[in-house]
C-alpha positions in Angstrom: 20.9 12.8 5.5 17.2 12.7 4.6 15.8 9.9 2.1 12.3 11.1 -0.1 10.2 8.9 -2.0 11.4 8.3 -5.5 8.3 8.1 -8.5 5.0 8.0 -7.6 2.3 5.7 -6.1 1.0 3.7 -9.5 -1.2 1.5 -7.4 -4.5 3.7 -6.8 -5.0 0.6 -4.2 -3.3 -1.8 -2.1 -4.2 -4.0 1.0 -2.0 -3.5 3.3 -3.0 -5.8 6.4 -5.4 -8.9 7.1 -6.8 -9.3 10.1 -8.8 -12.1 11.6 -11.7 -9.1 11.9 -10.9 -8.0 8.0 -9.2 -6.3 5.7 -7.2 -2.8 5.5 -7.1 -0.7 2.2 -4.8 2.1 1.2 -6.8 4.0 -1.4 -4.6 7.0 -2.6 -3.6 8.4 1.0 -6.5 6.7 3.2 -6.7 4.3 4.8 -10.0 2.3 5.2 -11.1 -0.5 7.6 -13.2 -3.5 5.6 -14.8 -5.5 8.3 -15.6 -9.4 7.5 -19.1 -8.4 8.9 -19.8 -6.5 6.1 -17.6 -7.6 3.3 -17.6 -11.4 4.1 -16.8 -12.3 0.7 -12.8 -11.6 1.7 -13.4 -14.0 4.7 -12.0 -17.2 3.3 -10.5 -15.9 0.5 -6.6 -16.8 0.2 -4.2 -14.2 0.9 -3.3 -14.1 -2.8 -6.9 -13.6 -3.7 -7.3 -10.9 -1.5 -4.1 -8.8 -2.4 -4.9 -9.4 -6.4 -7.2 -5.6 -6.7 -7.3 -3.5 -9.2 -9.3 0.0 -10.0 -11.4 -0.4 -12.9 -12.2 3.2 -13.3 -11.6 5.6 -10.5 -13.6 5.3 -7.5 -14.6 1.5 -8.5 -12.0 -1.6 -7.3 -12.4 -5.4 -8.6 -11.0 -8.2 -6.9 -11.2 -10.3 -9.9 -10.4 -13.5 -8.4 -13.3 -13.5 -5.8 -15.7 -11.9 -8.5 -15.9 -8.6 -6.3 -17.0 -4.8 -7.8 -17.1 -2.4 -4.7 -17.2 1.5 -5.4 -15.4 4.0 -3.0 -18.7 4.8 -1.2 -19.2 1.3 -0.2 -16.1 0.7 1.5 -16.0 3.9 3.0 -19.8 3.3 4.5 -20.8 -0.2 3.8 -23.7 0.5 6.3 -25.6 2.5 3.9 -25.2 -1.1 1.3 -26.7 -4.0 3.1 -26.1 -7.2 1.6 -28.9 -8.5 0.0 -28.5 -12.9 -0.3 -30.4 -14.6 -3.2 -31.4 -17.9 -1.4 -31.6 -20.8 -4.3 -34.5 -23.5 -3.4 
């Protein structure tokens, strides 16, 4: 006997791990590494925080609770989006 999924996948993402180096993403049927290095802003965010994404329009995810807009491109290849840190005197 063989089991298949039943409905479809109404989540366009989900964490699905948290590591001590970051965070895994499943965005449609990848699966994408999010290093602390280059996404610190998940570093000391709760669990909850961190699981609490939604897509606002496709391609672009919010993490409302830690005030976070990141498009697709910028997960996939945060290299080519340094951070950039306004420094208040």
């Amino acid at each position: 006997m063989s089991s298949s999924r039943h409905g479809t996948n109404t989540s366009p993402i989900a964490v699905t791990d948290i590591s001590p180096d970051g965070i895994w993403v499943l965005i449609s049927d990848e699966e994408i590494f999010m290093p602390f290095d280059h996404f610190p802003w998940f570093k000391k965010a709760t669990v909850e925080e961190i699981l609490n994404v939604v897509e606002d329009h496709p391609g672009s995810y919010n993490w409302p609770d830690l005030d976070v807009d990141l498009g697709l491109d910028s997960i996939r290849h945060p290299e080519n989006y340094p951070l950039k840190a306004r420094v208040d005197a």
